[in-house]
Structure formats: C-alpha cells, structure tokens
matplotlib code that plots the C-alpha trace (Angstrom):
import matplotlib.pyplot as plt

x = [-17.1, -18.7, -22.0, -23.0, -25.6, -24.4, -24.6, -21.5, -20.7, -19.5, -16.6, -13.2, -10.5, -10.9, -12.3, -15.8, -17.4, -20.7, -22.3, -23.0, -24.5, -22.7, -24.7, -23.4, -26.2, -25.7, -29.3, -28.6, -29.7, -26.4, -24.7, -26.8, -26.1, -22.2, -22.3, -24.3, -21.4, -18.6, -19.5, -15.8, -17.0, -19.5, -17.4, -14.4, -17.3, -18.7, -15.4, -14.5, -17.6, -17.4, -14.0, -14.5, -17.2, -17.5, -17.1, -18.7, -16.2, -14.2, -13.7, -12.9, -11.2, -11.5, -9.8, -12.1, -10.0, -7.6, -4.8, -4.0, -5.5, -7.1, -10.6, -11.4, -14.8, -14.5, -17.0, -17.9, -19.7, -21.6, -25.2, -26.3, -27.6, -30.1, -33.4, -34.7, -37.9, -38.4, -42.4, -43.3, -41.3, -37.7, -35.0, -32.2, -29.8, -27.0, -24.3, -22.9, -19.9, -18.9, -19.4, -17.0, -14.4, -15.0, -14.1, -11.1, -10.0, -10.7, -8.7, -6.0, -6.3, -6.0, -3.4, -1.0, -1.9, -3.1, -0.4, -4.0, -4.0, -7.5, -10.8, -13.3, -16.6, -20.1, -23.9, -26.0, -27.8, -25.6, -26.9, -30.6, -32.6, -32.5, -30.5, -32.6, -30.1, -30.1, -28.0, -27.8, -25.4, -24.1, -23.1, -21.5, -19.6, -17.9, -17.2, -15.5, -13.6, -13.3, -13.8, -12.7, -15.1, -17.2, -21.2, -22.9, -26.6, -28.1, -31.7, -31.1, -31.2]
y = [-3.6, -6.5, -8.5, -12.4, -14.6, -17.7, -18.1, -16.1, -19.6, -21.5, -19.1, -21.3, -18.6, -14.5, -12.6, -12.9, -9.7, -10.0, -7.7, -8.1, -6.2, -5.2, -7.4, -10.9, -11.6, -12.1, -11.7, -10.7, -13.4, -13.8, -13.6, -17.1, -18.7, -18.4, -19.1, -22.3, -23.3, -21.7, -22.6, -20.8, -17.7, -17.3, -18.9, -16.0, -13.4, -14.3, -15.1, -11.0, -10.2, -11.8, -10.7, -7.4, -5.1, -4.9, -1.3, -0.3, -0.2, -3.3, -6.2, -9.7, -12.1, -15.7, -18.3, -20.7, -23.0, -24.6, -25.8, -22.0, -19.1, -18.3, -18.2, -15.5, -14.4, -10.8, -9.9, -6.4, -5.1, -2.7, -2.5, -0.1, -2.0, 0.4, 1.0, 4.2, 4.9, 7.9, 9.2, 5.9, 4.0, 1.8, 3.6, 2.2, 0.0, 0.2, 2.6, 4.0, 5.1, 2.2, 0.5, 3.2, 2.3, -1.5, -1.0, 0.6, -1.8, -4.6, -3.2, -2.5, -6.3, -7.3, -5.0, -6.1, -9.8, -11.0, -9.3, -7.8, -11.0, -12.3, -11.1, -9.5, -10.4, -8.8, -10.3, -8.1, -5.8, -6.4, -4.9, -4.4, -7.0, -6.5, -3.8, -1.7, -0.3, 1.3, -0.3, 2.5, 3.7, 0.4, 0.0, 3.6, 3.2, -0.1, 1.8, 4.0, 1.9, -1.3, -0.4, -3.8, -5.6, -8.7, -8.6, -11.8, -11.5, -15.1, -16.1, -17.6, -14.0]
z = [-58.8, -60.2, -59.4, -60.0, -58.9, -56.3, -53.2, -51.1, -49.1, -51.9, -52.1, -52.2, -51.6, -50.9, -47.8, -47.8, -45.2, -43.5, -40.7, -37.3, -34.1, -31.1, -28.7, -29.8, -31.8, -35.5, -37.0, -40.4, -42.9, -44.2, -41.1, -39.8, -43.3, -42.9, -39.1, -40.1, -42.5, -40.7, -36.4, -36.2, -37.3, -34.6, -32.3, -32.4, -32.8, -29.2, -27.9, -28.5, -27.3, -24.2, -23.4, -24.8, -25.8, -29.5, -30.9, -33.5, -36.7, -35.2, -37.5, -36.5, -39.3, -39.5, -41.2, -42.4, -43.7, -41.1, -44.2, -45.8, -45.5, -48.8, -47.5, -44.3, -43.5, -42.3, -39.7, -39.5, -36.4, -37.8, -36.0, -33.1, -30.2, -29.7, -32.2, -32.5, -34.3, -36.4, -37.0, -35.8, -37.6, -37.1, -37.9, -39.6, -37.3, -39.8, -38.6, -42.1, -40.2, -38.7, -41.8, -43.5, -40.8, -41.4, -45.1, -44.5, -42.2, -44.8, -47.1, -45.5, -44.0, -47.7, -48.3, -46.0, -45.0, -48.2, -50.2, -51.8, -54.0, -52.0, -53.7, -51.5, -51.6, -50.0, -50.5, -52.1, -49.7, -47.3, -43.5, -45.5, -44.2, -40.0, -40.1, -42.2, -44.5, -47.5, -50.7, -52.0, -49.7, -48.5, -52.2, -52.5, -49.5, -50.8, -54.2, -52.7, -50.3, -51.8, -55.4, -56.9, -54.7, -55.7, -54.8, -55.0, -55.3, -53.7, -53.7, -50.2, -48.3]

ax = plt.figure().add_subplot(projection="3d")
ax.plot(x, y, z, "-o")
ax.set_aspect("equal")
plt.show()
C-alpha cells in the first residue's frame, strides 16, 4: 500500500473506487468530483438504481475511456440509506461490511478482467466525509483486501 499527493481524477489507466449510497445519491466529495469529470459514471450508477435496488456490497464498473479499457471507475455502494444517531449523535453511514464485500469484488474484477495488470486506486479517507467513517478501518480493510492498493491523498476533498 502506497500513498501520494494528486488529485485521483488525473489517473490515465487503473480502476479508480469511490463510494456511494443506496438511494442514487452520490454525496461523497469525491464521488461529485469524478461524476463531474466522468457524467458516465453517474449515468450507469442511476441507471442500476432505477432498474434495480442497489444492495449494499454491489459494485458497478465503468469504463471511462470509450477507446480501451485501461481506466474504470469502480463504484462501491457502500452507504446505509438510513442514519441512526447514537447519544445524540450521527452514527456512522459507512457499512464496513459492505465495504469488505466491495473489496473483494474489486479484486477479483482486477483479477480476472484486467488480467490484475490495472492499479487500484482509493482517495484518502475514502467514505469519511458524509459517510462518517473511520480511516482507520477503511484503511485496514483495503490492506487486507487490496494490499497493493494506491491511496491518493488530494487537497480537493
């Protein structure tokens, strides 16, 4: 696992993951800033929600670039569409499960359709700004699932 500073939409080629709610919402920081570069990735994401409802631990790939497919943005519906407040306060929205199962399924995506040649890429604090998640474990989850894993820390989120 290694960190850099940049921001995680310059990428050229790998599979760049990014969280999103059950609701067809996208309100994570990040989540806006690649929808704003990438309207396809929203696109597909309310196109599954519509026809479907998203399930917590379901990830929808996109390829972003329409001549290969070196760069996929990985879209990893990870947020409870409820909020629950614990001694007065929000709880977490981040469901550490789904984001477990989300890993997993990224992996193997780069396994087997990517020949696992694609680098994987997360922003730090990924599912910590709406979400309310906690690094910490966001981080130990993706060591443990995705231990080769690229974090970008940007000054734009």
């Amino acid at each position: 696992m290694r960190q850099f500073d940049g921001d995680i939409t310059d990428v050229t080629a790998g599979i760049i993951c990014h969280t999103a709610d059950n609701r067809g919402l996208m309100m994570e920081k990040i989540s806006q800033h690649i929808r704003d570069k990438w309207p396809l990735v929203k696109s597909e994401y309310l196109s599954m929600y519509i026809d479907h409802d998203l399930e917590l631990g379901e990830v929808i790939f996109t390829n972003v670039d329409p001549n290969s497919f070196n760069l996929q943005v990985a879209t990893m519906v990870c947020e409870n569409n409820f909020v629950t407040k614990i001694n007065g306060q929000e709880d977490s929205r981040l469901d550490y499960e789904a984001l477990r199962r989300c890993a997993k399924k990224v992996r193997i995506w780069q396994e087997s359709c990517a020949d696992g040649k694609l680098p994987i890429y997360i922003p730090h604090g990924l599912g910590c700004s709406n979400m309310k998640g906690d690094w910490r474990l966001v981080r130990t989850i993706f060591e443990s699932k995705l231990p080769n894993i690229l974090i970008i820390r940007g000054s734009k989120f």
